[in-house]
MARVO-241921 format. One record per residue: residue in one letter; x, y, z of N, C-alpha, C in turn. Coordinates in steps of 0.2 Angstrom, whole numbers, padded with zeros to 4 digits, always signed. Example, Ala and Ser with C-alpha at 12.3 -4.5 7.8 and 13.67 -1.06 7.14 Angstrom:
A+0066-0028+0039+0062-0022+0039+0066-0016+0039S+0064-0011+0035+0068-0005+0036+0064+0000+0039
This chain:
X+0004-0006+0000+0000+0000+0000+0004+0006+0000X+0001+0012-0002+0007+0017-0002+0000+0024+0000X+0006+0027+0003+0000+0034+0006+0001+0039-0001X-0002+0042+0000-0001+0049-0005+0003+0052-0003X+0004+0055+0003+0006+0060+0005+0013+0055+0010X+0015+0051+0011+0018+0049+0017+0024+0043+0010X+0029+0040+0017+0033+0038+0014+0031+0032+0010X+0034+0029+0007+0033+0021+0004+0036+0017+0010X+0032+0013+0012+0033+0008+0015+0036+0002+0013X+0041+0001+0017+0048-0006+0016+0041-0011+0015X+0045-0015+0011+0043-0022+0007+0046-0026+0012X+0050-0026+0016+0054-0031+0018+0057-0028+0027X+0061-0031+0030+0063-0031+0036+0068-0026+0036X+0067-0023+0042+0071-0017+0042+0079-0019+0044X+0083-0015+0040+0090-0018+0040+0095-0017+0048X+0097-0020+0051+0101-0021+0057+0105-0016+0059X+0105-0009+0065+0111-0002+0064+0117-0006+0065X+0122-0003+0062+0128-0006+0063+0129-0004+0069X+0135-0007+0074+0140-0002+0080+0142+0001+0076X+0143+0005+0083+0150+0010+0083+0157+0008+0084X+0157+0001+0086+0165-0002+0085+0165-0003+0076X+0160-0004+0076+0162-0008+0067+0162-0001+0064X+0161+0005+0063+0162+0011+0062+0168+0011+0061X+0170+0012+0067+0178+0015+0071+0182+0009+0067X+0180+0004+0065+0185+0000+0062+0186+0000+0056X+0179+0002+0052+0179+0002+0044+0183+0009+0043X+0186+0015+0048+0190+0021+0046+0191+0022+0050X+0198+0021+0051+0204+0021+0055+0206+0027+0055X+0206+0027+0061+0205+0037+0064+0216+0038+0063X+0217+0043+0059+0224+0049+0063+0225+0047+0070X+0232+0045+0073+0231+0046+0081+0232+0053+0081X+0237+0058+0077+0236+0065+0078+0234+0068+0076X+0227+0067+0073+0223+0072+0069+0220+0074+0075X+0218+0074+0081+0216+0077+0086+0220+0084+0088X+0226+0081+0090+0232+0086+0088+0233+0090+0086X+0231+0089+0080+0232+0095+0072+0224+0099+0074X+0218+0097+0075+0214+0101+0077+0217+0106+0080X+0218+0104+0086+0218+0108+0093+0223+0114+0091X+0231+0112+0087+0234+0117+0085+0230+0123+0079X+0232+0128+0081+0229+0134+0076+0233+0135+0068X+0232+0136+0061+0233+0135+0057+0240+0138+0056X+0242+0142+0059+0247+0145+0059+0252+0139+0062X+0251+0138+0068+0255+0136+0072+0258+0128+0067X+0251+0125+0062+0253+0120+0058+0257+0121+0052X+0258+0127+0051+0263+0130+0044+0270+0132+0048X+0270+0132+0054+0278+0133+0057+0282+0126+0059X+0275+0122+0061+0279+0117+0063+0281+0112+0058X+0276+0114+0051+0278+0110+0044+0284+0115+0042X+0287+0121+0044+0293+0123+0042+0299+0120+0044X+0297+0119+0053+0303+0116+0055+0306+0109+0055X+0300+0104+0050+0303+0098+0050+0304+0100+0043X+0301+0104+0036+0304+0102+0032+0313+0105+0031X+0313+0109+0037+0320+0112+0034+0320+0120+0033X+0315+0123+0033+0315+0129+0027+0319+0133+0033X+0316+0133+0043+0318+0136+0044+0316+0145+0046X+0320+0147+0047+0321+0155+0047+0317+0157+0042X+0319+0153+0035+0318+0156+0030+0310+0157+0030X+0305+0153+0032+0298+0153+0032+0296+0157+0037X+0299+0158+0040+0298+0165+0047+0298+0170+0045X+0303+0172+0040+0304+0178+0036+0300+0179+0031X+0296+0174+0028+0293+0174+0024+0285+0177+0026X+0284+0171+0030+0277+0175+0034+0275+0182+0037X+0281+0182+0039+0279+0190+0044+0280+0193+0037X+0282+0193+0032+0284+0198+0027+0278+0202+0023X+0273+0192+0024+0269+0194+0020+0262+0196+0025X+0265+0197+0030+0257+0201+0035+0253+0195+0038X+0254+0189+0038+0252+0183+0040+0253+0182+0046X+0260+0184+0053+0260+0182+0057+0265+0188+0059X+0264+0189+0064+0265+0193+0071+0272+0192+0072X+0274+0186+0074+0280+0184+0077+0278+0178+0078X+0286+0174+0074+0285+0166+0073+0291+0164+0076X+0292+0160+0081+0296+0157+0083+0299+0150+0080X+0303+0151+0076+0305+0142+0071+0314+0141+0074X+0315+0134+0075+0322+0133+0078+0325+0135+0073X+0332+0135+0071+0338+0138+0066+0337+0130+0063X+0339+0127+0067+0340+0120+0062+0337+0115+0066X+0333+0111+0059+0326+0105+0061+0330+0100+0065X+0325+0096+0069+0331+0090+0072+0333+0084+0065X+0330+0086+0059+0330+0081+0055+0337+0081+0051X+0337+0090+0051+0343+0091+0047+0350+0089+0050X+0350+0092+0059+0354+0092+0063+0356+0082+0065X+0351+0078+0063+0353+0073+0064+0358+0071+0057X+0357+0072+0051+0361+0072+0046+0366+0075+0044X+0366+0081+0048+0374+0084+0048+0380+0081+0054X+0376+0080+0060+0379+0073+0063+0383+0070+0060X+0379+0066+0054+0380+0060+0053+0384+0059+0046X+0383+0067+0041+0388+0066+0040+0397+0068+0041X+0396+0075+0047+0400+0074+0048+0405+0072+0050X+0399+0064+0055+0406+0061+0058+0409+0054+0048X+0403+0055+0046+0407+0049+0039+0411+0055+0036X+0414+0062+0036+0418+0064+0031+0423+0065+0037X+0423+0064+0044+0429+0068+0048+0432+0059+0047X+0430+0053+0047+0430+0046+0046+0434+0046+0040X+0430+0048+0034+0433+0048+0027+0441+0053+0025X+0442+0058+0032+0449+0064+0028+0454+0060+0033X+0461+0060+0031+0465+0058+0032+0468+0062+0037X+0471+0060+0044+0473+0063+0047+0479+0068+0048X+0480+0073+0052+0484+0079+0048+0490+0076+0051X+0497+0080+0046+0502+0079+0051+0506+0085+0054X+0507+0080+0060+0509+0086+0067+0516+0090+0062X+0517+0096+0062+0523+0100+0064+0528+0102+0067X+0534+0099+0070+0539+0102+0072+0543+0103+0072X+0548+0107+0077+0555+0109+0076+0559+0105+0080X+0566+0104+0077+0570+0103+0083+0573+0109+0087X+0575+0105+0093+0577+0109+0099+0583+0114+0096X+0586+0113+0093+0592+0119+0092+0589+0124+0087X+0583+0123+0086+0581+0125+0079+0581+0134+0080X+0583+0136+0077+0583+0143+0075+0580+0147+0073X+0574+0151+0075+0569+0156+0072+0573+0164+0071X+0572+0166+0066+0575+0171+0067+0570+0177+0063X+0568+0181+0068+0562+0186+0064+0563+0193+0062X+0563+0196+0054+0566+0202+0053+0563+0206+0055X+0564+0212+0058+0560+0217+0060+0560+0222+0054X+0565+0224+0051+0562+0227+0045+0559+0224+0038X+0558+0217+0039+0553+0215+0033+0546+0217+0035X+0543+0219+0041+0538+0219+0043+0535+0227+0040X+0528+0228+0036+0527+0234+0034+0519+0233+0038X+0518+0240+0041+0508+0239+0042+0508+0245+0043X+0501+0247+0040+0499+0254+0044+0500+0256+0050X+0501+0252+0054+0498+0253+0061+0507+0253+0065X+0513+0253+0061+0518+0254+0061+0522+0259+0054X+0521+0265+0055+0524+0269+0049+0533+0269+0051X+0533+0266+0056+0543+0267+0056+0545+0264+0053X+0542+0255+0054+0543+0248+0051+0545+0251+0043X+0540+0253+0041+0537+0256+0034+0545+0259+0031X+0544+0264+0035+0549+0267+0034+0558+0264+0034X+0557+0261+0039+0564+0256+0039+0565+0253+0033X+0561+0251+0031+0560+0245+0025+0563+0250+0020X+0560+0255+0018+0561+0259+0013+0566+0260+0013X+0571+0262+0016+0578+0266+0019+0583+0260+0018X+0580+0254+0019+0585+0248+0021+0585+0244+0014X+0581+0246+0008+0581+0245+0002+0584+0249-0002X+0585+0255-0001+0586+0259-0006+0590+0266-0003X+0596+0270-0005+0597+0275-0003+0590+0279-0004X+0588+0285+0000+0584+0289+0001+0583+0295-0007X+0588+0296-0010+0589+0299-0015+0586+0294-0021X+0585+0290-0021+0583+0284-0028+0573+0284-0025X+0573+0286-0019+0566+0284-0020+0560+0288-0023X+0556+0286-0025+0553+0291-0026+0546+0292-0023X+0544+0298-0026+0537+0300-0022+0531+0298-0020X+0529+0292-0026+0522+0287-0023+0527+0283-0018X+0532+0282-0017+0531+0278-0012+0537+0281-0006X+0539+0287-0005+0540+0290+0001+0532+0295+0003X+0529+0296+0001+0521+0299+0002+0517+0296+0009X+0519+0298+0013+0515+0296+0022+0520+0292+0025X+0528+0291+0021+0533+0290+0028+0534+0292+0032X+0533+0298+0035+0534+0304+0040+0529+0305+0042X+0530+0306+0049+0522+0309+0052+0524+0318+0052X+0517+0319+0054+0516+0327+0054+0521+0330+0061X+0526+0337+0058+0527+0338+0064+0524+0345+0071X+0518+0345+0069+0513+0348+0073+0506+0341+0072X+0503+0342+0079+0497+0340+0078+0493+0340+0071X+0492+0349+0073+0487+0350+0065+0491+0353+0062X+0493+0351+0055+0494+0353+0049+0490+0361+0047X+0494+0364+0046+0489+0371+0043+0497+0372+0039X+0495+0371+0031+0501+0376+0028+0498+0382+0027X+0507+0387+0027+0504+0393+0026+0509+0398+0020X+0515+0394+0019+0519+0395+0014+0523+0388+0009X+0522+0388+0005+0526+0379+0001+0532+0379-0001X+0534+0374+0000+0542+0374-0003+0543+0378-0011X+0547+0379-0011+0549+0380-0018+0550+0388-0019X+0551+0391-0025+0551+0400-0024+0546+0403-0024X+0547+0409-0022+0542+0414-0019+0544+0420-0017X+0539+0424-0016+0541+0430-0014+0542+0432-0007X+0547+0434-0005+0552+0434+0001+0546+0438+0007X+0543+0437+0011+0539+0440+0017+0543+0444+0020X+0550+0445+0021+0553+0450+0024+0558+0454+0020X+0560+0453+0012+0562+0459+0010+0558+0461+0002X+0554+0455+0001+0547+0457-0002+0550+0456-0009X+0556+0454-0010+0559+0453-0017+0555+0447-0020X+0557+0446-0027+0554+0439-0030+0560+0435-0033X+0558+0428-0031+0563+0423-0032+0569+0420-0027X+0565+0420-0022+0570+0418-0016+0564+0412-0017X+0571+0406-0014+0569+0399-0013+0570+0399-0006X+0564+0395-0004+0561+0395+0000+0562+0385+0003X+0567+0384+0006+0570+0378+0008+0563+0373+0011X+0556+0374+0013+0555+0371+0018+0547+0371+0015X+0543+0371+0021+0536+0368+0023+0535+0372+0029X+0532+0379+0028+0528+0382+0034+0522+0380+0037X+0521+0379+0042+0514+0378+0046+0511+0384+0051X+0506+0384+0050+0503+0388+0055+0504+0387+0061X+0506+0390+0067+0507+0388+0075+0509+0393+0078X+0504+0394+0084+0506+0400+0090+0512+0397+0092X+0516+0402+0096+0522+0402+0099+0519+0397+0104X+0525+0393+0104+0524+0388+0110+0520+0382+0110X+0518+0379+0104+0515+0375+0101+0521+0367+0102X+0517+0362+0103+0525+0356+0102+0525+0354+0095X+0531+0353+0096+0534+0352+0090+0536+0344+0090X+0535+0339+0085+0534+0333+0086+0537+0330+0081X+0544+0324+0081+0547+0321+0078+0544+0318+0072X+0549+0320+0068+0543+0316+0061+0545+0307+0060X+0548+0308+0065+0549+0298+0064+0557+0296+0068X+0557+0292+0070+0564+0288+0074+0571+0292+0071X+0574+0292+0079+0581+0291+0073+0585+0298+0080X+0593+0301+0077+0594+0302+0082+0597+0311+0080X+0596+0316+0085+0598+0322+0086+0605+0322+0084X+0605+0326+0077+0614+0329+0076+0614+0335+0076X+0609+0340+0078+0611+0347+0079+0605+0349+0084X+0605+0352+0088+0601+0357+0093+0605+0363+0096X+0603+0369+0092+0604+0374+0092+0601+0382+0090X+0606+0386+0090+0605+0392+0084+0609+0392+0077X+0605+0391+0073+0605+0391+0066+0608+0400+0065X+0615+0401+0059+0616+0407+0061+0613+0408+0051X+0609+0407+0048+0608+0408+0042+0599+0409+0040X+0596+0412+0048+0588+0412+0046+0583+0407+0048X+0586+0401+0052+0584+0397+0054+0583+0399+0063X+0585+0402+0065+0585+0404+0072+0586+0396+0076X+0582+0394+0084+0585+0389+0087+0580+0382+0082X+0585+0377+0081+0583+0372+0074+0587+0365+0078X+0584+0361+0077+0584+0356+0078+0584+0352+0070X+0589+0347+0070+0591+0342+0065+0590+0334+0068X+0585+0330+0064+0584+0323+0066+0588+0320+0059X+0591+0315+0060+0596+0310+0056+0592+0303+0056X+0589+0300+0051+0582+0295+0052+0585+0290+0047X+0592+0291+0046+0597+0283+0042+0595+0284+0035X+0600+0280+0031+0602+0282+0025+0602+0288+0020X+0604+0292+0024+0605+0299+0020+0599+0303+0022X+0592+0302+0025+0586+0305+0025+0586+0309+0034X+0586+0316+0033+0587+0321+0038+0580+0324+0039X+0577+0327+0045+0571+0331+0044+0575+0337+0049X+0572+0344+0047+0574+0349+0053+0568+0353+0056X+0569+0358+0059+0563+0361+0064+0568+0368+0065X+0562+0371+0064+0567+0378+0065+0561+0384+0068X+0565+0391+0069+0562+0395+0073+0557+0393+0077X+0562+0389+0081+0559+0386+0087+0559+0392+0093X+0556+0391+0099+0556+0396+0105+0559+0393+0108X+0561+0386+0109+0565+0382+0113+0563+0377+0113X+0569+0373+0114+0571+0364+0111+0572+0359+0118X+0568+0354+0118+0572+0350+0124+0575+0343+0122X+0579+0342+0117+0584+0338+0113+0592+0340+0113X+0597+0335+0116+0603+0335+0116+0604+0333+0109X+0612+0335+0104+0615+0332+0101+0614+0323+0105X+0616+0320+0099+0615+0311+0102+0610+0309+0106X+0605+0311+0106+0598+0309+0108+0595+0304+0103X+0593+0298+0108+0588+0297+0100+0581+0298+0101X+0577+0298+0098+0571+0300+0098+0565+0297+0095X+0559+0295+0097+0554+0292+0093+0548+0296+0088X+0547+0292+0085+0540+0295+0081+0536+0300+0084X+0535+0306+0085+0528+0307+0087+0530+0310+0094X+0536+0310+0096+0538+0312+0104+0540+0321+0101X+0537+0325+0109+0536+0329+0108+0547+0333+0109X+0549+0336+0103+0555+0339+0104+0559+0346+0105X+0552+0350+0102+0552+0359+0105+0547+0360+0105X+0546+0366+0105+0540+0373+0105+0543+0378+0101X+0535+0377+0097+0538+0382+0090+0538+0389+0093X+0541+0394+0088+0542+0400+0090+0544+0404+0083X+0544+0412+0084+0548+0414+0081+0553+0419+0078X+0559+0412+0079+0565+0416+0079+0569+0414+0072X+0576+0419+0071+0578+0419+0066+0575+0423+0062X+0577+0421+0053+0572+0426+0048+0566+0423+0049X+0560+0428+0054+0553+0424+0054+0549+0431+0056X+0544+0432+0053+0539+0437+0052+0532+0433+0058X+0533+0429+0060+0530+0428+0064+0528+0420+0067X+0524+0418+0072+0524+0414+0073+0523+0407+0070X+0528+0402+0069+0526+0396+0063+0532+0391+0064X+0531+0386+0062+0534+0380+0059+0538+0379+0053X+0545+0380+0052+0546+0380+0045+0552+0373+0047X+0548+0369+0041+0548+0360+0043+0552+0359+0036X+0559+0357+0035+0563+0354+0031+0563+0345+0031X+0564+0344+0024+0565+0337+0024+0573+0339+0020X+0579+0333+0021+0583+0333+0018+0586+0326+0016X+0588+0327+0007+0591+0320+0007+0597+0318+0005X+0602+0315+0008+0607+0317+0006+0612+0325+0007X+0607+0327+0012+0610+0336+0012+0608+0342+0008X+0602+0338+0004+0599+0342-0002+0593+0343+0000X+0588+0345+0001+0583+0348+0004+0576+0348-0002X+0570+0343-0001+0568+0340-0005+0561+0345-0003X+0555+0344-0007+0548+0346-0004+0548+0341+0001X+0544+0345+0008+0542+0339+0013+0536+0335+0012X+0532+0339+0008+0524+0336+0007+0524+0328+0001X+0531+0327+0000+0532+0322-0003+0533+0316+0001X+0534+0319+0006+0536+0314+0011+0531+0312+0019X+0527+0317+0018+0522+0319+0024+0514+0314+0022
C-alpha cells in the first residue's frame, strides 16, 4: 500500500544499525589528527617549516607577508641536525689525518723586524724603505706618508719651492721648507725615529733648529723654534714631543718651517708627509 502523502513503506525487514565499533574500524582514525585540530593553522605552517627544513627562512617569509605577528622556528630541524651529525662524523672518518709540525730543539727562528710593513707601524714602513734603497733613488708614490706630521694639526701657510720673500718682499727667493701655522709655544713633534745631530741656533735664518738624522741619508729639521728639549746624540721616537715652535731667526711671525733633507739636499716635505 502506499499513502499519497507519506513515505513508501519497506517491502521487507528493516535492516540491522551497525555499531559503533564496526564504524571505528571500517575508518581508522589519525592518532594526531586530534592534535592537528587543537593546533591553530598558523602554528601547523611553522611546525611544517621546522621539519621540512625551510627554517628562518619561512619566518621571514610569513611575517613579510602580514600573516604572522612573530614566529618562533628553531635555526635548524632536528632532521637536518641529525644528518649533519651524521655526515660529519662519515667525512671527519673519510679525511686523512693531519700531520703534526715540528722543530727541533736547536732550531733557529730568526724574525726580521724590518721586513715587517703595516699601517699601524709607519717606522717599520719606513725602515724597509731606507733599508732597500738610498733615500735619493726613492721616489714620491712611495715615500708619500713615511713621515708623520710635525705639529698636531697641519695648517700650511707658505710651500716649498720659490716665492716671494715675506721679509724683504723681493721675488725669487727659494724657500728651503714647509711652513705651518702655530702659535708660539705649540709642540713640536718628531717626524719619525732616529737620532739628534744638531740642537741649536742656526746662524743663516733658521733661528733655534733642531736636526733629526732617520738613516740612510734622509734628515728632517725644525726651525724657529722658541726652545728645544733635545741634546746632540739623543735618540728619539716618532711622534715624541721635541720643541715649542716659535719665532726666531728670519721669521715674520709665529710658525713652523719644517725641512725634509736627502742626502744634504733639501727636498719638498709634502712628498714625504
Amino acid at each position: 500500500m502506499q499513502n499519497a502523502r507519506g513515505r513508501r513503506r519497506a517491502t521487507g525487514p528493516a535492516p540491522e544499525p551497525r555499531l559503533a565499533e564496526a564504524i571505528a574500524a571500517d575508518r581508522p582514525r589519525d592518532a594526531q589528527r586530534e592534535a592537528r585540530r587543537r593546533r591553530g593553522p598558523f602554528r601547523q605552517v611553522t611546525d611544517f617549516a621546522s621539519a621540512s627544513g625551510v627554517g628562518q627562512k619561512a619566518g621571514v617569509a610569513l611575517a613579510a607577508t602580514g600573516l604572522l605577528l612573530t614566529v618562533t622556528v628553531p635555526a635548524t630541524s632536528p632532521v637536518l641536525a641529525a644528518g649533519e651529525q651524521q655526515g660529519g662524523a662519515s667525512a671527519s672518518a673519510a679525511s686523512p689525518a693531519q700531520p703534526k709540525v715540528s722543530a727541533e730543539a736547536a732550531a733557529k727562528i730568526d724574525f726580521s723586524r724590518t721586513s715587517v710593513s703595516t699601517t699601524g707601524d709607519p717606522d717599520g714602513k719606513l725602515k724597509q724603505l731606507l733599508s732597500a734603497q738610498s733615500a735619493g733613488s726613492i721616489k714620491r708614490a712611495a715615500s708619500v706618508g713615511t713621515l708623520g706630521g710635525p705639529l698636531t694639526t697641519l695648517v700650511k701657510s707658505s710651500p716649498f719651492g720659490y716665492r716671494v720673500s715675506p721679509i724683504t718682499g723681493g721675488a725669487g727667493e727659494f724657500h728651503r721648507g714647509q711652513d705651518f701655522a702655530a702659535q708660539c709655544g705649540t709642540q713640536v713633534l718628531a717626524a719619525a725615529s732616529g737620532k739628534v745631530t744638531f740642537s741649536g741656533w742656526h746662524p743663516y735664518g733658521g733661528g733655534n733648529r733642531v736636526v733629526i738624522d732617520h738613516g740612510n741619508g734622509l734628515e728632517t729639521t725644525y726651525n724657529h723654534l722658541s726652545s728645544s728639549s733635545v741634546e746632540v746624540g739623543q735618540k728619539v721616537t716618532r711622534g715624541e714631543a721635541i720643541a715649542l715652535s716659535g719665532t726666531t731667526g728670519a721669521s715674520t711671525g709665529c710658525h713652523l718651517h719644517f725641512e725634509v733633507m736627502v742626502n744634504g739636499d733639501v727636498v719638498d716635505p709634502t712628498g714625504w708627509l
